[in-house]
C-alpha positions in Angstrom: -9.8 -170.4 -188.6 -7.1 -170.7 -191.4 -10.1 -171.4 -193.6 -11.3 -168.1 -192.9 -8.4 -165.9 -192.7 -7.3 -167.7 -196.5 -11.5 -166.6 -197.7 -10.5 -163.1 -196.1 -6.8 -163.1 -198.1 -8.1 -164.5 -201.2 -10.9 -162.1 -200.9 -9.0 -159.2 -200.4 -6.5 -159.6 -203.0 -9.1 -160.2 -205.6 -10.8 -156.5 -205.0 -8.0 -154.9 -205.3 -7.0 -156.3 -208.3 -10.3 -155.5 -209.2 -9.5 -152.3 -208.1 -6.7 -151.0 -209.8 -7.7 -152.8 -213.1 -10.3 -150.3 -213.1 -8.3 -147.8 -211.9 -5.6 -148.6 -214.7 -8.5 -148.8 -217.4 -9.6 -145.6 -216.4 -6.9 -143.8 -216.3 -5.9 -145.0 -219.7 -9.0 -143.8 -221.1 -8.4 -140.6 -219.9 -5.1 -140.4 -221.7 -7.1 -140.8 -224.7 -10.1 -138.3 -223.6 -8.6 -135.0 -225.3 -6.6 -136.7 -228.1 -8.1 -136.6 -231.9 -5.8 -138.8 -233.8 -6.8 -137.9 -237.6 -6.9 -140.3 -241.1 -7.8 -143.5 -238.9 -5.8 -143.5 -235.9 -6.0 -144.9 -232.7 -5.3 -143.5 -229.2 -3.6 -145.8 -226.7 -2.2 -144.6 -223.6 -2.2 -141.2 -224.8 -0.2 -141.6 -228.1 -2.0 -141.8 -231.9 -1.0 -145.0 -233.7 -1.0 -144.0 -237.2 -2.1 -145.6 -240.1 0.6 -146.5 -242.7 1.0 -143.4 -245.2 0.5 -141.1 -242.1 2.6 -139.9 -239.3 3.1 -136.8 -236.4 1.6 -136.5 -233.3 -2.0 -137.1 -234.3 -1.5 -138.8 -237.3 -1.8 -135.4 -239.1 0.8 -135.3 -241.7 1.1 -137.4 -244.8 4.4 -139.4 -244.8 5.0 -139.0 -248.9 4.1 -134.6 -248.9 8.2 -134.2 -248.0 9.2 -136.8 -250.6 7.3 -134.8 -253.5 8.7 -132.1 -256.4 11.7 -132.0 -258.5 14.9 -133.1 -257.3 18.3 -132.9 -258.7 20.2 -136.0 -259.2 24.2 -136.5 -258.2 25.8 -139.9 -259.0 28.3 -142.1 -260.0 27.5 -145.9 -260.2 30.0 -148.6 -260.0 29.7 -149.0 -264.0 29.0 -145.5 -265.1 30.4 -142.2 -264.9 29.1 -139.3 -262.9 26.1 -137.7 -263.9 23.8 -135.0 -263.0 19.8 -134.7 -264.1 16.6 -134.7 -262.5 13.8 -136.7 -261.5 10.3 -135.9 -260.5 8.2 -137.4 -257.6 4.7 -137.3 -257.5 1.8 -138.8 -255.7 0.8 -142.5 -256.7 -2.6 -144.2 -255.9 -2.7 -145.0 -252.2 -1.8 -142.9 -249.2 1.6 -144.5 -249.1 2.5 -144.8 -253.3 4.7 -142.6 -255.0 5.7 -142.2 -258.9 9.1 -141.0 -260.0 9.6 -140.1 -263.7 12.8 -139.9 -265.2 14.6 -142.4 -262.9 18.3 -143.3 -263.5 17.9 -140.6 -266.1 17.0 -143.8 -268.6 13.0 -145.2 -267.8 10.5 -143.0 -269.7 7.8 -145.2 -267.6 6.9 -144.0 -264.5 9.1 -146.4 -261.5 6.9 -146.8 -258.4 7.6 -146.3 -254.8 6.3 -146.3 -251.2 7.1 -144.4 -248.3 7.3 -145.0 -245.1 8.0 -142.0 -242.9 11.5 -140.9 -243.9 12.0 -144.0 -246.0 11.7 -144.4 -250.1 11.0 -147.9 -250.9 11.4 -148.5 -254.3 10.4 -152.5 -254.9 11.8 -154.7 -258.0 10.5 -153.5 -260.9 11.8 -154.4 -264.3 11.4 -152.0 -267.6 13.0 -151.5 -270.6 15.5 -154.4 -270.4 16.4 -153.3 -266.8 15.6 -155.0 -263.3 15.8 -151.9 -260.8 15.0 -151.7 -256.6 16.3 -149.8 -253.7 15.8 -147.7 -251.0 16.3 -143.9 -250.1 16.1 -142.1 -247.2 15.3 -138.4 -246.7 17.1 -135.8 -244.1 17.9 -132.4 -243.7 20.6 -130.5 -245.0 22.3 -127.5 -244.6 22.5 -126.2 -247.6 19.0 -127.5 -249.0 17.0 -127.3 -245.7 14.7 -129.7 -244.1 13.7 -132.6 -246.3 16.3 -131.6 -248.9 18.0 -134.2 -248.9 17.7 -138.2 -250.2 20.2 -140.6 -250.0 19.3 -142.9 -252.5 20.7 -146.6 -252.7 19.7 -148.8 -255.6 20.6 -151.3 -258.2 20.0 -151.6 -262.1 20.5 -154.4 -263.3 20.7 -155.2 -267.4 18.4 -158.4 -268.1 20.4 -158.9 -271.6 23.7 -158.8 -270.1 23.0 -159.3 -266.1 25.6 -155.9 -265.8 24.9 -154.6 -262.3 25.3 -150.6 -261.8 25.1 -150.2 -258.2 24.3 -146.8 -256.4 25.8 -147.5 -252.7 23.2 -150.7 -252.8 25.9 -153.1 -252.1 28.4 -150.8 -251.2 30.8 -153.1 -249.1 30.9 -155.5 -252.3 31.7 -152.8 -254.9 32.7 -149.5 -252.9 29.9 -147.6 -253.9 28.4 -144.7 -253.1 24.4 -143.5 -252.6 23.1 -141.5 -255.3 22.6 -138.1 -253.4 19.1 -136.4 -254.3 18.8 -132.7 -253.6 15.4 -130.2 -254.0 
């Protein structure tokens, strides 16, 4: 009798396991039934996972569009003056890639970036006797709107003389501030 009535238990518990496993499966698929998710993404549980370079509810929106055009360029690094110019961002080769001329208002090669939703990534690079890297992130401002705004924090660094100019980079080390970037 206990033999039977742990077959029966055993039993039991295994179809409905089977049960809602299905159930669950289902019901996840169905999630996913009315959802396009565009440039390569995936549905899962009713949300688009995006491929890098893309974001928004279905993966509809290139991540680098809000980062392009001309922006104006406010900054004082920890072993330069204030100055004001501008720089140019433009679309690089992948998805992701971005090219900004007339960085630190000194590189006449293009310095190469990648976003990442609202994030600049700008890797170490080393041109015309400089080392530079950093990293920006965009927001909204007031005055300039949405996207109008980057907070840029980087580091040149002279290969000749290993002088570091640091734009909010390493701020707690040198009590710098961000280079702000408006459109």
């Amino acid at each position: 009798m206990k033999s039977r009535l742990k077959t029966i238990t055993i039993t039991t518990l295994l179809s409905f396991s089977v049960f809602a496993a299905l159930v669950y499966s289902s019901c996840n698929r169905d999630q996913c039934k009315s959802i396009v998710c565009a440039y390569g993404g995936v549905c899962n549980n009713g949300v688009c996972n995006c491929p890098s370079g893309y974001e928004g509810t279905n993966c509809e929106t290139i991540s680098r569009y809000k980062f392009l055009g001309n922006w104006s360029v406010f900054e004082k690094g920890s072993e330069t003056q204030a100055a004001n110019y501008g720089v140019t961002i433009s679309e690089g080769a992948k998805v992701s890639d971005v090219v900004i001329t007339n960085f630190y208002n000194y590189f006449t090669v293009p310095i190469y970036g990648s976003v990442i939703h609202d994030t600049l990534i700008i890797p170490n690079q080393q041109y015309q006797g400089k080392v530079l890297f950093g990293i920006g992130y965009i927001y909204t401002s007031t005055t300039y709107g949405q996207f109008g705004g980057i907070n840029m924090e980087y580091e040149i660094v002279d290969t000749a003389t290993q002088a570091v100019n640091d734009f909010g980079y390493n701020a707690i080390l040198d009590h710098s501030d961000a280079s702000e970037w408006n459109k």
